[in-house]
C-alpha positions in Angstrom: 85.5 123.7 106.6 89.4 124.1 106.5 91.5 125.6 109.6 94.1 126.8 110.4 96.5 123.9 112.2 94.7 121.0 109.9 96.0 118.5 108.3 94.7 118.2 104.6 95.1 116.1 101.5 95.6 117.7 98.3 92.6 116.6 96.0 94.2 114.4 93.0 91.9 115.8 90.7 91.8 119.3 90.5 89.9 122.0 88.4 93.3 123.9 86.7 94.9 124.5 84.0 97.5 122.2 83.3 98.6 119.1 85.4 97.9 118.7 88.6 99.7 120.3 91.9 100.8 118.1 94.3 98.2 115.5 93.5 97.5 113.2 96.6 100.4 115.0 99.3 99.5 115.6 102.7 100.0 118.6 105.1 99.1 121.0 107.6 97.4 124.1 107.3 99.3 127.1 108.6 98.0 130.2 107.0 95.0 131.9 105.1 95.2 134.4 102.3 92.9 137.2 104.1 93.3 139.3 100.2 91.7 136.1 98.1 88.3 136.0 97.3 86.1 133.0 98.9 84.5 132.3 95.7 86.9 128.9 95.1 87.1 128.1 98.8 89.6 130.4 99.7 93.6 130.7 99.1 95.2 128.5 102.0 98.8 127.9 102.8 100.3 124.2 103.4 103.0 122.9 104.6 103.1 119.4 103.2 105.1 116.7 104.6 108.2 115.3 103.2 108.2 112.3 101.3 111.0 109.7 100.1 111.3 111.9 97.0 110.4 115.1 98.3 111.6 117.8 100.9 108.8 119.6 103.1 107.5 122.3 101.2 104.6 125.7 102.0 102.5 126.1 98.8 99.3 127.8 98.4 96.5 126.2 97.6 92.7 126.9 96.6 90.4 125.2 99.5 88.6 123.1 96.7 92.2 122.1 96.3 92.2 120.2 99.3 90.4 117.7 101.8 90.7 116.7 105.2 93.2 114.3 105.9 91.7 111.2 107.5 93.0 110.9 110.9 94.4 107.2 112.1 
């Protein structure tokens, strides 16, 4: 179950049409959607983490978009 204040993973294979979003980038959770319907996991707001090639971003994302991060 995904909360708010997680850190998640965005699933590299996803279930959309065209390429994938943000395949394999890693985040925290700091929002929910409350207008989306649960039917795909719920609509989820992330705030993934800056990489060598990429600036920290918030995107949305459906929650069978994502998985928990493994904690080290």
């Amino acid at each position: 179950m995904i909360r708010i204040g997680q850190r998640v993973s965005v699933a590299k294979v996803q279930k959309i049409l065209g390429k994938p979003k943000f395949p394999g980038r890693v985040g925290v959770v700091i929002r929910r959607n409350s207008i989306a319907k649960d039917d795909q996991g719920g609509l989820w707001y992330v705030l993934l983490d800056a990489t060598s090639r990429a600036k920290a971003r918030d995107e949305s994302f459906w929650g069978d978009m994502l998985d928990i991060a493994e904690v080290v």
